[in-house]
C-alpha positions in Angstrom: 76.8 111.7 157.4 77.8 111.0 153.9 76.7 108.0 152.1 79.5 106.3 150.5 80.2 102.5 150.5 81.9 102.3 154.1 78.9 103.6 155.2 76.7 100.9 153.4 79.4 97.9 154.2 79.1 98.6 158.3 74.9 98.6 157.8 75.4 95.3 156.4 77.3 94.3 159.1 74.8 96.3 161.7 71.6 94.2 160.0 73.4 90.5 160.4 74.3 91.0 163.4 70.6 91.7 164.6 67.4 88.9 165.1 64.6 90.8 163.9 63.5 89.5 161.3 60.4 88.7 159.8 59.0 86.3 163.0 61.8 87.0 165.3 64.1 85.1 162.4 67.9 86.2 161.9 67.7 88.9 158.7 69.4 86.6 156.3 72.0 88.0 153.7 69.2 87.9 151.0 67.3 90.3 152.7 70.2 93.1 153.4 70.7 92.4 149.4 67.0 93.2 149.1 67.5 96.4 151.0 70.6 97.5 149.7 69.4 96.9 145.9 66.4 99.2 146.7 68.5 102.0 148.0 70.7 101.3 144.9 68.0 102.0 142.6 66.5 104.9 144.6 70.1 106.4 143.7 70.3 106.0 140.5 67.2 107.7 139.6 68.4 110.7 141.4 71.0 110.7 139.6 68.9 110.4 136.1 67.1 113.5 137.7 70.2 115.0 138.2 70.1 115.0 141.7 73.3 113.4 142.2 76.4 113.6 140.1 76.4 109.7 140.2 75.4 106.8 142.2 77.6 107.5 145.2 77.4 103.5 145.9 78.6 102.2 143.0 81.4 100.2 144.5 79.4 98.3 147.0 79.3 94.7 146.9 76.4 92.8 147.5 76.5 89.7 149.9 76.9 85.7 148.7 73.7 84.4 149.7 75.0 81.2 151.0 71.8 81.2 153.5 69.7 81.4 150.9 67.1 79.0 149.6 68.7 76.8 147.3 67.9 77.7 143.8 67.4 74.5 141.2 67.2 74.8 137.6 64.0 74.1 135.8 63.2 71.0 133.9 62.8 71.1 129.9 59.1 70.3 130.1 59.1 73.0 133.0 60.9 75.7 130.3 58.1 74.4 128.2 55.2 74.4 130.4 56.3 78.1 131.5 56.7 79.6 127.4 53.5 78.1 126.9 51.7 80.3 129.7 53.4 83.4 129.0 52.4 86.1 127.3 52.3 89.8 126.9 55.3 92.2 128.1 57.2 89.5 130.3 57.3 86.5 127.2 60.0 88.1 125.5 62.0 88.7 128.8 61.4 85.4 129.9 62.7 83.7 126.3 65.8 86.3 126.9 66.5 85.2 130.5 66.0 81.5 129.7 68.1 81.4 126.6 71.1 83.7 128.0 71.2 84.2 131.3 71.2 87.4 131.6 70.6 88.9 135.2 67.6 91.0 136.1 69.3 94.5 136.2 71.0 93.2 132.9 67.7 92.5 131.0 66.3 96.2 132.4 68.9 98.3 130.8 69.6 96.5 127.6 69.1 98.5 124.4 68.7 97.5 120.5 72.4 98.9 120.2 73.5 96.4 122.3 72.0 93.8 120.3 73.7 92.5 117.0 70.9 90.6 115.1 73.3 89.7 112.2 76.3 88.5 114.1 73.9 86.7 117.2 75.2 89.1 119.8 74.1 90.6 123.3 76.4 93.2 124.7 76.5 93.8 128.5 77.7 97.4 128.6 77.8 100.1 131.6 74.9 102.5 131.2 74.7 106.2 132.8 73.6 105.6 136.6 74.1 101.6 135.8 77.1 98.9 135.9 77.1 95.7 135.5 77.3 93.5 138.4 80.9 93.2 139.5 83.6 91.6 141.3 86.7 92.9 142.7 88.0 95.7 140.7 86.5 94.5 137.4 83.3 95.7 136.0 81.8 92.0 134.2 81.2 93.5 130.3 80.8 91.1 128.0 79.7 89.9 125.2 77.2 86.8 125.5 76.5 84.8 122.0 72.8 84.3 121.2 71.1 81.2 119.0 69.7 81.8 115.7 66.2 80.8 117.3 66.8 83.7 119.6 67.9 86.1 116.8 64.8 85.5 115.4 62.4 85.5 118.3 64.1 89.5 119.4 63.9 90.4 115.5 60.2 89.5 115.2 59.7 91.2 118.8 61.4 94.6 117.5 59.5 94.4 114.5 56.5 94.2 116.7 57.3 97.3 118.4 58.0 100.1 116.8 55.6 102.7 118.5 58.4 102.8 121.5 60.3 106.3 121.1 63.1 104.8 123.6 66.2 102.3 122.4 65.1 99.7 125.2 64.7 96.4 124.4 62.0 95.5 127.0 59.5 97.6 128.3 56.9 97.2 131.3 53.2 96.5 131.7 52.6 100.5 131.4 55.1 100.8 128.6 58.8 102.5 129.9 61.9 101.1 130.9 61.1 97.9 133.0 61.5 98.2 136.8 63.0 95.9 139.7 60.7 93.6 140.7 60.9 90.8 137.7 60.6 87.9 140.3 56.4 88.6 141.2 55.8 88.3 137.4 57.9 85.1 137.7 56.5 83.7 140.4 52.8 84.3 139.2 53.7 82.8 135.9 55.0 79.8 137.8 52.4 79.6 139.9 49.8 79.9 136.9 51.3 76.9 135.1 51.8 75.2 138.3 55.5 75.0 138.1 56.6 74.8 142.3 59.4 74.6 143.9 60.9 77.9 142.2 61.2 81.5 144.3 63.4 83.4 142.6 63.7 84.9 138.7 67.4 83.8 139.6 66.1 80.1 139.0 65.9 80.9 134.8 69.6 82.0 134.9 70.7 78.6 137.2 68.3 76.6 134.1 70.5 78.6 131.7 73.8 78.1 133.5 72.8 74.2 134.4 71.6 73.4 130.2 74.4 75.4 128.3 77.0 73.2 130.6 75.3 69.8 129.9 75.0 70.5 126.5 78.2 72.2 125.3 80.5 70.2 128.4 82.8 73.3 128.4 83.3 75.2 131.5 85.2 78.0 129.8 82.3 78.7 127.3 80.0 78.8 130.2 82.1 80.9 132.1 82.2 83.5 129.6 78.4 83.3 128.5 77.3 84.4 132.3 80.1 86.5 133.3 81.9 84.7 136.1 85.5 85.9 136.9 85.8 83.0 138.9 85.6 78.9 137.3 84.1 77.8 140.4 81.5 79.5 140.6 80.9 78.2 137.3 81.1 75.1 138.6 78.4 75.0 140.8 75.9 75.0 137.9 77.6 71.5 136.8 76.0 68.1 137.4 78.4 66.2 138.8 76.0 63.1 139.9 76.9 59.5 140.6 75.6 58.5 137.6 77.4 60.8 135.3 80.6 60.6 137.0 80.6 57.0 136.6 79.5 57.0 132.8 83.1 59.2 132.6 85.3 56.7 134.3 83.5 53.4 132.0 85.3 55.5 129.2 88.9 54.8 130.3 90.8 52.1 128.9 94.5 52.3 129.2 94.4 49.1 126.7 94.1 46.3 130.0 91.3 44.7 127.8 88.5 45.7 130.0 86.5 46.7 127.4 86.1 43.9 125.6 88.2 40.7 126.5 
């Protein structure tokens, strides 16, 4: 049988539909994305081998993992408490992934050339045997705007490592490209500076998502920043509590003298 994304869509469907999971459980949408992201990057090293002409499943879409754990944002002391226990290969990805958002298979394949210093700029761009994540017919490049701090920070880092032969901006605990697999160094990190309640890497792009909205209060900018074709699911990073909804609607005065008389 040929593998294309038909093939891979009705395995999707096949794996839901069974109750085998680990402990007799349902498998859960998270774990077909698990699976399917491992075949996925199998691929695409054949095809860096030329093996394949290209990643034959390209097109497939990965599940929404609505019966997934739900994923909270860290704290600031928490972003703290976690910079101030990391060190070695993963600091710089973590600073990277906490102060852009940038999804795991788009902090693997990101190169100096996609990195303006000078104008504070991180381009998301297709790589041989990699896209972007996608949604519908689009593929999501972009261009994601970077603080001076951060500028800095990645200048100081490249400066620091100049005995790579590659263009990659991060590289692994052996040296190389870095490999799938960023959550375990996450979660021991976490667990090392006794941050709990997080189980994904996910969580440092929800912190990102969930900050950038509180501070700049503009959907649009945050929208653009992580990539999302679609405002609501921008929306779901927003705090729309009791307490600030009701701070919002103190602010009207349609000059009744409620304010002050």
């Amino acid at each position: 049988m040929q593998l294309r994304p038909a093939v891979i869509e009705e395995y999707q469907r096949f794996r839901l539909s069974e109750h085998t999971g680990n402990g007799g459980r349902p498998v859960t949408k998270r774990t077909v994305n698990i699976e399917v992201s491992s075949l996925k990057t199998f691929l695409n090293q054949a095809a860096k081998w030329d093996l394949l002409s290209s990643n034959p499943l390209r097109g497939v879409e990965y599940l929404k993992e609505d019966d997934s754990r739900l994923i909270r944002a860290l704290t600031e002391k928490e972003v703290g408490i976690l910079l101030e226990n990391a060190n070695g290969w993963f600091r710089p990805v973590l600073v990277t992934a906490v102060l852009t958002g940038l999804r795991e298979g788009e902090l693997i394949h990101l190169e100096w050339k996609d990195v303006d210093l000078d104008g504070r700029m991180i381009r998301i761009r297709r790589k041989p045997g990699w896209l972007p994540k996608s949604s519908g017919r689009g593929i999501r490049e972009r261009d994601v705007a970077i603080s001076s701090e951060l500028a800095e920070f990645l200048r100081d880092h490249k400066e620091r490592n100049t005995d790579y032969e590659d263009d990659w901006v991060f590289h692994g605990k052996e040296g190389g490209q870095l490999r799938p697999g960023l959550r375990r160094a996450f979660i021991r990190l976490t667990r090392k500076a006794g941050v709990t309640g997080v189980t994904q890497f996910h969580a440092l792009r929800h912190t990102y998502a969930t900050h950038l909205i509180k501070a700049c209060k503009d959907l649009a900018v945050a929208q653009a920043q992580l990539g999302h074709t679609d405002i609501r699911t921008t929306m779901k990073y927003s705090d729309m509590s009791a307490e600030r909804k009701q701070k919002a609607v103190e602010m009207l005065d349609y000059g009744t003298g409620s304010h002050g008389k």
